[in-house]
C-alpha positions as a LaTeX table, in Angstrom:
\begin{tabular}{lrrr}
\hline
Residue & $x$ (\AA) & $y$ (\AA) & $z$ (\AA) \\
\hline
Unk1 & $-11.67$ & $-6.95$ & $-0.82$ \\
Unk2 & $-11.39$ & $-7.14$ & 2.91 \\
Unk3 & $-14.34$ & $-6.59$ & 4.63 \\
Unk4 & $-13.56$ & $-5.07$ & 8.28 \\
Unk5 & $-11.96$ & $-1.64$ & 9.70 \\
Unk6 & $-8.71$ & $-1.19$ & 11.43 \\
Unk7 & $-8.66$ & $-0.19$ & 14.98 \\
Unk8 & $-5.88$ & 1.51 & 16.37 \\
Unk9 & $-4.97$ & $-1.66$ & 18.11 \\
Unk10 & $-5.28$ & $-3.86$ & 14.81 \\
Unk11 & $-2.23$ & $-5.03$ & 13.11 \\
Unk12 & $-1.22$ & $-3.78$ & 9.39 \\
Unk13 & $-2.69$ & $-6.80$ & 7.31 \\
Unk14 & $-1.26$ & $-8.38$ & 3.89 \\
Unk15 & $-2.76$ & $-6.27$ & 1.03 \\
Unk16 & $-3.50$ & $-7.00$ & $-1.95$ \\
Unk17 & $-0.64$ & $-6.08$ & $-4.14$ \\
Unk18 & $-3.41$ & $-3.94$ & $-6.74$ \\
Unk19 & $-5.17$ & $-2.37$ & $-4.09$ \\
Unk20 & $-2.01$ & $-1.11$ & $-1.82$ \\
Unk21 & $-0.85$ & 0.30 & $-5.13$ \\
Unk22 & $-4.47$ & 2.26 & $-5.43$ \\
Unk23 & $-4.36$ & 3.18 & $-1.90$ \\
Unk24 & $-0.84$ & 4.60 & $-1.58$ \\
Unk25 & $-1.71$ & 6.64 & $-5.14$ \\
Unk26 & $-4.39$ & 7.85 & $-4.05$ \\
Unk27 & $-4.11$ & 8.88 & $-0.13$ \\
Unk28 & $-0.65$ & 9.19 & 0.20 \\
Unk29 & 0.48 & 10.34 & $-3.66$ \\
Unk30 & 3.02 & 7.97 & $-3.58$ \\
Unk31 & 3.46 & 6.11 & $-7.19$ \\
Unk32 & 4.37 & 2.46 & $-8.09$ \\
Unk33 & 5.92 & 0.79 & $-11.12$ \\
Unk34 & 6.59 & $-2.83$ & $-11.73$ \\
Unk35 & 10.13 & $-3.80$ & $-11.75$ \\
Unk36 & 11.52 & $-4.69$ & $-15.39$ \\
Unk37 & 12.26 & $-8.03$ & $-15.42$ \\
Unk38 & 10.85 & $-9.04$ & $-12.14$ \\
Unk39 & 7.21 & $-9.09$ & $-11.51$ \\
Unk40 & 6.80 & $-9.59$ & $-7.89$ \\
Unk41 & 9.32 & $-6.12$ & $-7.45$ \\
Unk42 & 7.28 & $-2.94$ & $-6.95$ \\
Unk43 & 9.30 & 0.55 & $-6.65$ \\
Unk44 & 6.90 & 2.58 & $-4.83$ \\
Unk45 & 8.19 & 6.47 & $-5.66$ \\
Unk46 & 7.57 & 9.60 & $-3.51$ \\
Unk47 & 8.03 & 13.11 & $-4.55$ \\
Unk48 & 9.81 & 14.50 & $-6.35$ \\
Unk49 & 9.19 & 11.01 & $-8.58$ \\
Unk50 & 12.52 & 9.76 & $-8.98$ \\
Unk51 & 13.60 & 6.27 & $-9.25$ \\
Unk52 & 16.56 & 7.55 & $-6.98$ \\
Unk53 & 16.90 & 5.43 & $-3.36$ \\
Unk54 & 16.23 & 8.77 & $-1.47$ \\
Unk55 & 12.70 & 9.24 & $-3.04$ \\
Unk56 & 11.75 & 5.30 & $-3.69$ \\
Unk57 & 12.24 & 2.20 & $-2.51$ \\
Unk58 & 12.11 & $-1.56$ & $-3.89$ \\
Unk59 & 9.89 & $-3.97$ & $-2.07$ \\
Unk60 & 8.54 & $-7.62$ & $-2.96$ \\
Unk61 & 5.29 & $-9.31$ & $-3.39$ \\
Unk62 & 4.71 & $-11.54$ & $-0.14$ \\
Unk63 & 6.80 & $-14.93$ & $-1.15$ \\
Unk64 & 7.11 & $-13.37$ & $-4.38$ \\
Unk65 & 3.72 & $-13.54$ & $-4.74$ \\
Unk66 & 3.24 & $-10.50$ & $-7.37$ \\
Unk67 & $-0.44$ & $-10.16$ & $-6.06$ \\
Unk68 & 0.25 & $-9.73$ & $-2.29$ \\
Unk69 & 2.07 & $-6.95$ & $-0.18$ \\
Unk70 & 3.01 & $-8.17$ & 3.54 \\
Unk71 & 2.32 & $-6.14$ & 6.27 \\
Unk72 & 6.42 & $-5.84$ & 6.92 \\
Unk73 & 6.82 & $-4.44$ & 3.51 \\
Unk74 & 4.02 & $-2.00$ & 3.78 \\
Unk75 & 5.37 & $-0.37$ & 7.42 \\
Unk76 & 8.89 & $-0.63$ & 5.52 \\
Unk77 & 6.84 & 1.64 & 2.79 \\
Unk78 & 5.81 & 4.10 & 5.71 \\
Unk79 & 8.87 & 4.47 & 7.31 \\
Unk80 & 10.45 & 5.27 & 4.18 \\
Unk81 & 8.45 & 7.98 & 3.46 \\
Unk82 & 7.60 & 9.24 & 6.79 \\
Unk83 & 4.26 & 8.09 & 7.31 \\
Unk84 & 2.62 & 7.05 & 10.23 \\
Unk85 & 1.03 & 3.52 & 11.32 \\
Unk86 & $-2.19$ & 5.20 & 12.50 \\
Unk87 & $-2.37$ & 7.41 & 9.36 \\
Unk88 & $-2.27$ & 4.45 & 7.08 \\
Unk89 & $-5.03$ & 2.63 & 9.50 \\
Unk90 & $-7.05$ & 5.71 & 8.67 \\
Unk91 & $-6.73$ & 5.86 & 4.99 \\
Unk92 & $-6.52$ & 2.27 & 4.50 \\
Unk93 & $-10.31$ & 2.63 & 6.60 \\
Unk94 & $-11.35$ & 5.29 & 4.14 \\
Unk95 & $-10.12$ & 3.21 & 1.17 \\
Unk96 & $-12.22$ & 0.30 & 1.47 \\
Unk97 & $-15.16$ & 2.54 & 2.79 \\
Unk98 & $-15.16$ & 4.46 & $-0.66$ \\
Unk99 & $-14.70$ & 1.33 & $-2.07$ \\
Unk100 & $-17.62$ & $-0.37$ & $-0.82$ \\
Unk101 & $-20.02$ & 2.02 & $-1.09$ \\
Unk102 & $-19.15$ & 1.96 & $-4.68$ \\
Unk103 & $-19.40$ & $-1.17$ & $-5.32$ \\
Unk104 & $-22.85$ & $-0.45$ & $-3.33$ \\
Unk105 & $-22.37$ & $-2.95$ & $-0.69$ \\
Unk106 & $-22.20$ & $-2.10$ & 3.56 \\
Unk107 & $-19.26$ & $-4.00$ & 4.92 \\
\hline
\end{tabular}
C-alpha cells in the first residue's frame, strides 16, 4: 500500500488494480467485475448496476497489467460517473487512512 496523502495539488497516482476496486466499492458504491475472457478488463458499474454503457464503463489494467489501474483510466472512471478529482483525493486519503490504522501502522 502507498504510504503518503494526496494534496489538492498532487496528481491521481497508478492504483493498485485490488485496492481501486475496494475504494470505488466502498466510497463511491460503484461495482467492478472482471471481464470474461480478458483479465486485465475491469467494467466498473454505477447505479442502477447494469452492464449497459450508460451506467458502466470498460477500462484496462495499466499495459494490461491486470494488477494496476493508471491514473488516466481512473479520472476516465470519474468523469464517467460524475465524480470529482478532489473528491476522489479525499476518499482515496480516507481509504488508506482506514487502512492503515487497521493494519495498525501510522503512515
Amino acid at each position: 500500500m502507498r504510504s503518503r496523502s494526496l494534496g489538492p495539488d498532487d496528481r491521481i497516482p497508478d492504483m493498485a488494480m485490488d485496492e481501486a476496486k475496494v475504494l470505488f466499492k466502498d466510497h463511491f458504491q460503484i461495482f467492478s467485475q472482471v471481464s470474461p475472457g480478458r483479465q486485465y478488463a475491469v467494467r466498473f458499474i454505477a447505479a442502477p448496476y447494469t452492464s449497459d454503457e450508460a451506467h458502466s464503463i470498460l477500462v484496462h489494467g495499466h499495459g494490461r497489467n491486470p494488477e494496476r489501474l493508471s491514473a488516466v483510466s481512473i479520472i476516465a472512471l470519474l468523469a464517467k460517473f460524475g465524480e470529482t478529482e478532489e473528491r476522489f483525493k479525499a476518499e482515496y486519503n480516507r481509504f488508506y487512512d482506514e487502512a492503515s490504522k487497521a493494519k495498525g501502522t501510522d503512515r
